[in-house]
N, C-alpha and C positions, 0 to 999 in steps of 0.2 A: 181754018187755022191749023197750023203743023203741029203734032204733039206735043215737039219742043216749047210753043210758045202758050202751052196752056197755063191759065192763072196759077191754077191750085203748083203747080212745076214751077212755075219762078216764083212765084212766093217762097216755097219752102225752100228753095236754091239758096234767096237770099238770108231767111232765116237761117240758114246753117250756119254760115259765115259771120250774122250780123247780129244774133241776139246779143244781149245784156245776159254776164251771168249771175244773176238772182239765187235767192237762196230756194226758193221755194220752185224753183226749175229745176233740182237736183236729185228731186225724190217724186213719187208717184204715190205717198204715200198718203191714203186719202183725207185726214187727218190737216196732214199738215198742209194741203192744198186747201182744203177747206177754210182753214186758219186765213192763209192767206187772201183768199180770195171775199173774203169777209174784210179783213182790213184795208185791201185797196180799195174798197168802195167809197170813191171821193176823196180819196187819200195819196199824197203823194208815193213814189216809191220809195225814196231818199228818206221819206217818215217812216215810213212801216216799218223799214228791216230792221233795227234794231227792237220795236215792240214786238216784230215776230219772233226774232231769236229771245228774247228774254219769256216770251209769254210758252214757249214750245220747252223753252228750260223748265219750267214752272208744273207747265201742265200738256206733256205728251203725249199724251190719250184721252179721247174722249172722257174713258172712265173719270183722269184723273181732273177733270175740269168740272164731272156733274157732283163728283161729292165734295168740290171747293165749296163755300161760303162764299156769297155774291160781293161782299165788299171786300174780299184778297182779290177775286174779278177787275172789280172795278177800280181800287186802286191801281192792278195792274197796265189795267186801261187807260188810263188818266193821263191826259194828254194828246190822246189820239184822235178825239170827239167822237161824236155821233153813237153817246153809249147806248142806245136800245141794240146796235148790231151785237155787244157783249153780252148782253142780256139774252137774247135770240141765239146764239152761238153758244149759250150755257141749253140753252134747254132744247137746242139741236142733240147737245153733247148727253144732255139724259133721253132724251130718245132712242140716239144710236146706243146707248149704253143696256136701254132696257130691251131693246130689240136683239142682242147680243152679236150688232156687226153693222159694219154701212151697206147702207141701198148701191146697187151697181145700173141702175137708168135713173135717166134723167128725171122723170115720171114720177121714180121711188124717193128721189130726192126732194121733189117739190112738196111731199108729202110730211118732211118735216118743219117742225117750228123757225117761223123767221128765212127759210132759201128761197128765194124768188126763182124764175126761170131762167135768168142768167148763171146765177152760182150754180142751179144743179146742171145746169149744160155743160156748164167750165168741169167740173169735177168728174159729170160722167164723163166726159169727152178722154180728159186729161190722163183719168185713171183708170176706167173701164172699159175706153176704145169704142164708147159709144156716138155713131154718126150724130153726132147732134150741134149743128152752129150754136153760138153765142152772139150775142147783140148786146153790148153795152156802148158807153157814148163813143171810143175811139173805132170800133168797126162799126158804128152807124155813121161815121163819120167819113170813115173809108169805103162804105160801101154807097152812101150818097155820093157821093164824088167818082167812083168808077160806074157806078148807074147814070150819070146828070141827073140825081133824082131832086123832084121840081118842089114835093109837096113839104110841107112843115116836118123838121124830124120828129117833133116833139110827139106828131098827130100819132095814136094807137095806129090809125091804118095803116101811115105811109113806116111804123116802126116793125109793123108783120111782113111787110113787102120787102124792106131790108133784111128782116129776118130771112125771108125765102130765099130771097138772090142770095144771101150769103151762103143757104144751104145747099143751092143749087153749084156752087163754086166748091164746097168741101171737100175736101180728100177725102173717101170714107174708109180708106188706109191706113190715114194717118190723124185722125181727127184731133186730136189732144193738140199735136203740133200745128195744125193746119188754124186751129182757133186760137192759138197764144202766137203766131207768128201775125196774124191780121190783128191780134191787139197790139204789138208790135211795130206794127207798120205805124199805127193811128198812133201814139206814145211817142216816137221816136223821128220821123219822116214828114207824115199823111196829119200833119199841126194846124191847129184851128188858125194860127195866124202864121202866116208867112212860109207853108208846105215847103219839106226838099223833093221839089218833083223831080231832079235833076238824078235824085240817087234813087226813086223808087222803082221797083224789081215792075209794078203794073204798071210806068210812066205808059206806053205805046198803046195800051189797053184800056186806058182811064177816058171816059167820054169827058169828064170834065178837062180831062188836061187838052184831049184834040180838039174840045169847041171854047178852050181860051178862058172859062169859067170857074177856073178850081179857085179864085176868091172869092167867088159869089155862094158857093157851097158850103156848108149844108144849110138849108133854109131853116130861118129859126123865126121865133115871134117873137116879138117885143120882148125886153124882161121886164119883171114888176121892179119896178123902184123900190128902193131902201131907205126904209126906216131910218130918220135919223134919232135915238137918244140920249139923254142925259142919266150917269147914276154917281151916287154916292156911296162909296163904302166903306166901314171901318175897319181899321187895323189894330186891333186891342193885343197889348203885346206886355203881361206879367211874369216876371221870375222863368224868362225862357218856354212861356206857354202863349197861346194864343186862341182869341175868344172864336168860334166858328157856330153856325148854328147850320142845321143836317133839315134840307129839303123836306118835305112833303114826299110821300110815295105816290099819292094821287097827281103830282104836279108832273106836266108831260114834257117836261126839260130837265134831265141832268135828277131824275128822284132819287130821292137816296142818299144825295153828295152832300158833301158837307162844302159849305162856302162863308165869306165871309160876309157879317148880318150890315145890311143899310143903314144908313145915320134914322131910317124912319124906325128901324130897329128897336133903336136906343133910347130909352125914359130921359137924357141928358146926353149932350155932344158938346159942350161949353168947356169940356176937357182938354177937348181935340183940336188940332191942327192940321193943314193944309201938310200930305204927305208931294204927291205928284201926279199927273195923271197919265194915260194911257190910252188907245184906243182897240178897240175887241169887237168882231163882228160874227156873227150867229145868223145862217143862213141869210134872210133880205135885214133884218137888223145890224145896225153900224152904233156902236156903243161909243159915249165917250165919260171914259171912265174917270170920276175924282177920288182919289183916295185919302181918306184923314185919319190921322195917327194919334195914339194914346195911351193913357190909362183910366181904367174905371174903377169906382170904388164896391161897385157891387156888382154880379152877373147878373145880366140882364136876363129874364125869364126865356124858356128855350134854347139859349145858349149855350156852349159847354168850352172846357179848357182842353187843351191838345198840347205837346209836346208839338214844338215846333221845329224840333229837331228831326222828326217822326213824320211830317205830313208827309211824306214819299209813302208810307204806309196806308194814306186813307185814298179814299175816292174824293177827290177834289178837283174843282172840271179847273181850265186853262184860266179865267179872270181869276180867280182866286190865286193861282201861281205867279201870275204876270204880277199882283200886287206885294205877292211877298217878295219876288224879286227884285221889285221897286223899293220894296226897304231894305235888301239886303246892299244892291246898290249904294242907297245914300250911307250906308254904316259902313260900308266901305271907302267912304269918303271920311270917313273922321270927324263929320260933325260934331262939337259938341252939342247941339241942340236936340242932336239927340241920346245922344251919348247914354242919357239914364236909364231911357225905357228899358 
């Protein structure tokens, strides 16, 4: 093969010209890549960027994230899902803090609370110029498909063997960009359904595209089926406050957060009425949510009163918002039926 047409050379060819300009591509600062690379996990991009610019206004340094208090955190969070990475990204941020600087290998990085193998490769790579691939789902995706690779992605084996080839392909010149332009490709081109092989920089190189198979690619296994349930929740709504009751710490969904409490909640719901429903899905879970609206004559034990004006301040996961939204909704319609609450 002619030098010209080596991977790691047209990949970044194309990268030059093709990336998306993102926020968190503008700086190398390791902080803020960290930041990021914590939030895209399972997160769209289009979602992130505005909690990463809010969250980097807030708190710009490690320092200034380890001496937050975890529910300014998680408020800040709220919306984004999957809060244990907030939780783990707090007590990365006191580590680096106690340690008085960030790790510069990937190795060093693994070392702190909550980074898996991929973030500290993105970071050392990104920041520290350290050869080191990265493997998360869009270059195992782009690297099964220029391998024909046959075995299940999911398998740990066949996800080390992607890992190699991928290392065996990296610039080690350039590695920061040589790993965000293969996640790149897989984001933007190298699509789990319906690839643009037509624009991508490997089409010629791709084993899957010369033996006709790039939709047969990446081999997956069955998924587990989804949960289908039912919930009921109340919407207790006095004198512009609203009743919420604050998780369990020990409960390994959303601890912490305040949400609002179930009609099994409630000593009495003979109050309430049919608000609207919704539906909310949490990883294999598919929720279908009922929401019933009110007033109570007494606060129900564990419960507390909020300003409802104010929940943007608390840690409140997404069901809890979708339902206040649902009544901001119907009072925006002018109901009188509901008019009093």
């Amino acid at each position: 093969m002619r030098n010209s047409r080596r991977p790691a050379q047209l990949l970044l060819r194309w990268y030059a010209s093709a990336r998306r300009d993102l926020p968190w591509r503008r700086t190398r600062d390791p902080w803020c890549v960290l930041v990021s690379e914590i939030m895209l996990q399972q997160t769209r991009v289009s979602t992130v960027i505005p909690y990463y610019e809010r969250f980097l206004a807030r708190f710009p340094t490690p320092e200034s994230l380890a001496a937050a208090p975890e529910d300014e955190l998680l408020a800040l969070w709220s919306g984004l899902g999957y809060y244990s990475r907030a939780r783990n990204l707090k007590r990365a941020a006191e580590a680096i803090t106690a340690q008085g600087g960030f790790p510069e290998t990937a190795e060093a990085w693994r070392q702190l609370p909550g980074i898996g193998g991929y973030t500290a490769a993105a970071v050392a790579s990104i920041c520290f110029h350290e050869p080191c691939a990265v493997l998360d789902g869009n270059v195992a995706r782009v690297m099964a498909r220029f391998t024909a690779e046959p075995g299940d992605i999911a398998s740990p084996g066949v996800r080390l063997r992607l890992k190699e080839r991928a290392q065996a392909l990296l610039d080690p010149r350039r590695p920061g960009d040589f790993n965000q332009a293969v996640m790149e490709l897989g984001a933007t081109l190298c699509l789990p359904r319906q690839p643009k092989c037509l624009l991508c920089p490997w089409r010629d190189l791709c084993q899957a595209h010369q033996r006709g198979i790039v939709d047969q690619l990446p081999v997956k296994a069955p998924r587990r089926q989804p949960e289908r349930l039912e919930l009921q929740l109340a919407l207790i709504v006095d004198q512009g406050r609203l009743l919420l009751r604050r998780r369990d710490g020990d409960e390994r969904r959303l601890a912490g957060f305040w949400e609002l409490p179930s009609l099994e909640d409630l000593p009495s719901s003979r109050a309430l009425r049919p608000l609207g429903r919704f539906r909310h899905s949490i990883t294999h879970n598919h929720f279908e949510v009922e929401v019933w609206y009110g007033r109570l004559r007494r606060r129900p034990k564990g419960c507390h009163w909020h300003e409802l004006d104010r929940i943007d301040s608390l840690p409140v996961g997404a069901m809890t918002r979708k339902a206040v939204a649902l009544l901001q909704r119907v009072h925006s319609q002018k109901s009188p039926q509901f008019g009093t609450a």
